[in-house]
N, C-alpha and C positions, 0 to 999 in steps of 0.2 A: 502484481496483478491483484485484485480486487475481488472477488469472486462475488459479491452483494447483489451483484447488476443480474448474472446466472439464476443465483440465489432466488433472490426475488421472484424473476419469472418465472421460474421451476413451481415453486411453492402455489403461484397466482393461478397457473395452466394445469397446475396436480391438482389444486384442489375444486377450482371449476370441474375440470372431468372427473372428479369421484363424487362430487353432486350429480352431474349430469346420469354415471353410472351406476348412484344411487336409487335414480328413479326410472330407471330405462335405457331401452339400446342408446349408443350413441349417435346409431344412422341417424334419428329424427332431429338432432340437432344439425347435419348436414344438408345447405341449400346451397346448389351451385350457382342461382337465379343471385342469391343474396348475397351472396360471399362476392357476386361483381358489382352488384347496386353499391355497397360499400367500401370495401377494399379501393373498387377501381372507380366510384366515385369522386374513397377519399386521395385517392393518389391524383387524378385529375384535378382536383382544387388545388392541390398543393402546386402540381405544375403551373393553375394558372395565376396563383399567386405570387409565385416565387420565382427569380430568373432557374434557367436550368443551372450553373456552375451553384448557387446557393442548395438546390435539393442535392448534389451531386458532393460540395463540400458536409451537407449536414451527415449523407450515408457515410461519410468515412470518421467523421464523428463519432461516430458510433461505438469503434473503438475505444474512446478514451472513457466511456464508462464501463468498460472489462479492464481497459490497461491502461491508468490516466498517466499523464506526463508526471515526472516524478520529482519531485520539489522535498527538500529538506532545507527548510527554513537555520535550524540551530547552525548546520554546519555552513550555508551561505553567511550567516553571517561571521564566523570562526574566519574563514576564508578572508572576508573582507576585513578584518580586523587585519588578519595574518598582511593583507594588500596595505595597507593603510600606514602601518610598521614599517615596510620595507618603503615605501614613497616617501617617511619620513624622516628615513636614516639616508635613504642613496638614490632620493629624487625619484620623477614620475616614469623616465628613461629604466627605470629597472625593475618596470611591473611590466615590459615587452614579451618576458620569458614567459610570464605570466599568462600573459595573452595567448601564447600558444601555445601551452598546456592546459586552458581552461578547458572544461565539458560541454559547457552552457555556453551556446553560441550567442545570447544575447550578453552575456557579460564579456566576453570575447570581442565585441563588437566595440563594446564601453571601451574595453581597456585598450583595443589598437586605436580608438577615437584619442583620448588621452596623452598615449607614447608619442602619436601623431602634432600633439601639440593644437589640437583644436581648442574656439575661444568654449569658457565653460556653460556659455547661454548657448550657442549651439552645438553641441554635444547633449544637454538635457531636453533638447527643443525635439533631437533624436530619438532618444531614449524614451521620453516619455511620449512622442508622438507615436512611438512603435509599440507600448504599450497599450494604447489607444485603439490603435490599426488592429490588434489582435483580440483587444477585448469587442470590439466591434464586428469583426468575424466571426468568433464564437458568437455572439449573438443573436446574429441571423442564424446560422445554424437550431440554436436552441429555440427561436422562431418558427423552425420547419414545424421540428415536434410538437411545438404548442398549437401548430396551423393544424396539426392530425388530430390533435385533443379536441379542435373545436369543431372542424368538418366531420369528420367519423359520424358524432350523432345526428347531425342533420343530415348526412346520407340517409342512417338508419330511419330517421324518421320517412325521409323521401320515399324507402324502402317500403315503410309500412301504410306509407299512403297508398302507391300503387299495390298492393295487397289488397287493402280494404275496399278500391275502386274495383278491383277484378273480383272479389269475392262479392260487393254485392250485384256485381253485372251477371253471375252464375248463379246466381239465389235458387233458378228452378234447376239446377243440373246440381246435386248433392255430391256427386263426385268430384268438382271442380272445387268444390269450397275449401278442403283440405289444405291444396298446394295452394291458393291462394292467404289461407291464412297463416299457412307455414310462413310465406313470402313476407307478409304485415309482422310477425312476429320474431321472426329470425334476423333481420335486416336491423331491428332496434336492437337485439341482440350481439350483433357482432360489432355495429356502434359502437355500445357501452365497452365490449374489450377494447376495441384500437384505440380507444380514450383513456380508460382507467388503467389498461394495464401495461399500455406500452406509451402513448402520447403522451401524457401526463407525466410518467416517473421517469420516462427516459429526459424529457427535457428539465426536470430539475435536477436529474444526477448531472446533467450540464452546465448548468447553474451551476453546481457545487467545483465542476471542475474549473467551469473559469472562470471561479473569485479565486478559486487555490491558483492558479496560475499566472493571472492577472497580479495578486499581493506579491507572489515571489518575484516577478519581476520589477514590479513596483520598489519591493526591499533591494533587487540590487542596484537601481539606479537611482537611488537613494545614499546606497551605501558609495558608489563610485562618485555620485558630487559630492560626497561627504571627504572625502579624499583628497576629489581636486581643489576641493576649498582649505586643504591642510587644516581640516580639524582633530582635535583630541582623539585619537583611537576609544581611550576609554568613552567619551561623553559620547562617539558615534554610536559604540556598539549600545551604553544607556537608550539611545533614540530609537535602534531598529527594534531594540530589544522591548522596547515599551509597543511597537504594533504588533506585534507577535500575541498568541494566548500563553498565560505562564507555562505550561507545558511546552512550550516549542523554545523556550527559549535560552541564548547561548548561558550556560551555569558559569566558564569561563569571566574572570573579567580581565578586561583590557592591561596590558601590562605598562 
């Protein structure tokens, strides 16, 4: 689990509200007018821009920046080395067991592809098309977030238009002007949060989760044609080991 993603907004919404408390109640930052010019503005854009299964896949997204999909690089490729060895010594037929004790449902998939006796163009046509398919769903998802990043303020602006329209249609009624410029100011107000503190970072901590997701797959069906091509265990693990950051990678070498 990650706690960053918490972290962060803890920190972002603590210290907004100890300014806000620094200067005053917190009532006068509460506009219920505004809170739907925007919010439910920016939620309406995003439905009309986006089909519903895409806003629907992005909220469950959500998730994966508290609890990402869990990827250790060093030991996938240990693994595949360890696969590579055993294909070499007693053939492709005896990475089957393999297959059914893998974790990772996509090397799983490689390796019954393989046992199975598929040609090795399409098998990677597979693989890496499925990489593809996922890195393209994430995506759009990380899409939704950036579509909140960009609508939020132009709600809030919308917001502050009609404010400014209603406050000076009230010019001689001095009581009105209040809630009217609550409304013009509050509304660009809460923009600027759904943008900077949730739109914004939530979709780059998505970003970050699927290039991590995307390379670990990428590394294993790299490492599985490395296989089916009956290459060098040691010069394979050299190869995955060179897309790796020095820190992630296997200290092992190839026996």
């Amino acid at each position: 689990m990650d706690p960053s993603t918490i972290l962060g907004l803890l920190l972002c919404f603590g210290l907004i509200l100890a300014g806000i408390l620094g200067g005053g109640p917190l009532g006068m930052f509460i506009d219920p007018p505004s809170v739907l010019i925007v919010c439910g503005g920016t939620l309406g854009a995003i439905f009309t821009g986006f089909p519903f299964a895409a806003v629907k896949e992005a909220a469950k997204a959500l998730m994966k920046t508290v609890k990402p999909v869990k990827v250790d690089p060093e030991a996938t490729v240990k693994l595949l080395e360890e696969l590579s060895q055993r294909a070499r010594r007693e053939g492709l037929l005896s990475l089957e067991e393999a297959a059914e004790q893998a974790d990772d449902e996509f090397l799983q998939r490689g390796l019954r592809m393989m046992v199975d006796g598929h040609e090795p163009s399409a098998i990677e046509s597979v693989l890496f098309g499925e990489v593809d398919k996922i890195d393209e769903r994430h995506k759009q998802s990380i899409a939704v977030y950036d579509g909140m990043a960009a609508y939020a303020p132009g709600m809030g602006l919308i917001g502050t238009l009609i404010g400014l329209v209603q406050m000076l249609q009230a010019m001689e009624d001095p009581s009105a002007i209040g809630p009217a410029m609550a409304v013009a100011l509050l509304t660009t107000f809460y923009g600027a949060i759904l943008a900077n503190v949730l739109g914004t970072p939530l979709a780059n901590k998505l970003k970050l989760r699927n290039a991590e997701e995307v390379a670990h797959k990428e590394l294993i069906a790299q490492g599985l044609m490395s296989i089916l091509g009956g290459e060098n265990p040691r010069f394979m693990v050299d190869r995955l080991n060179a897309t790796l950051p020095p820190a992630m990678r296997s200290a092992e070498e190839a026996a």
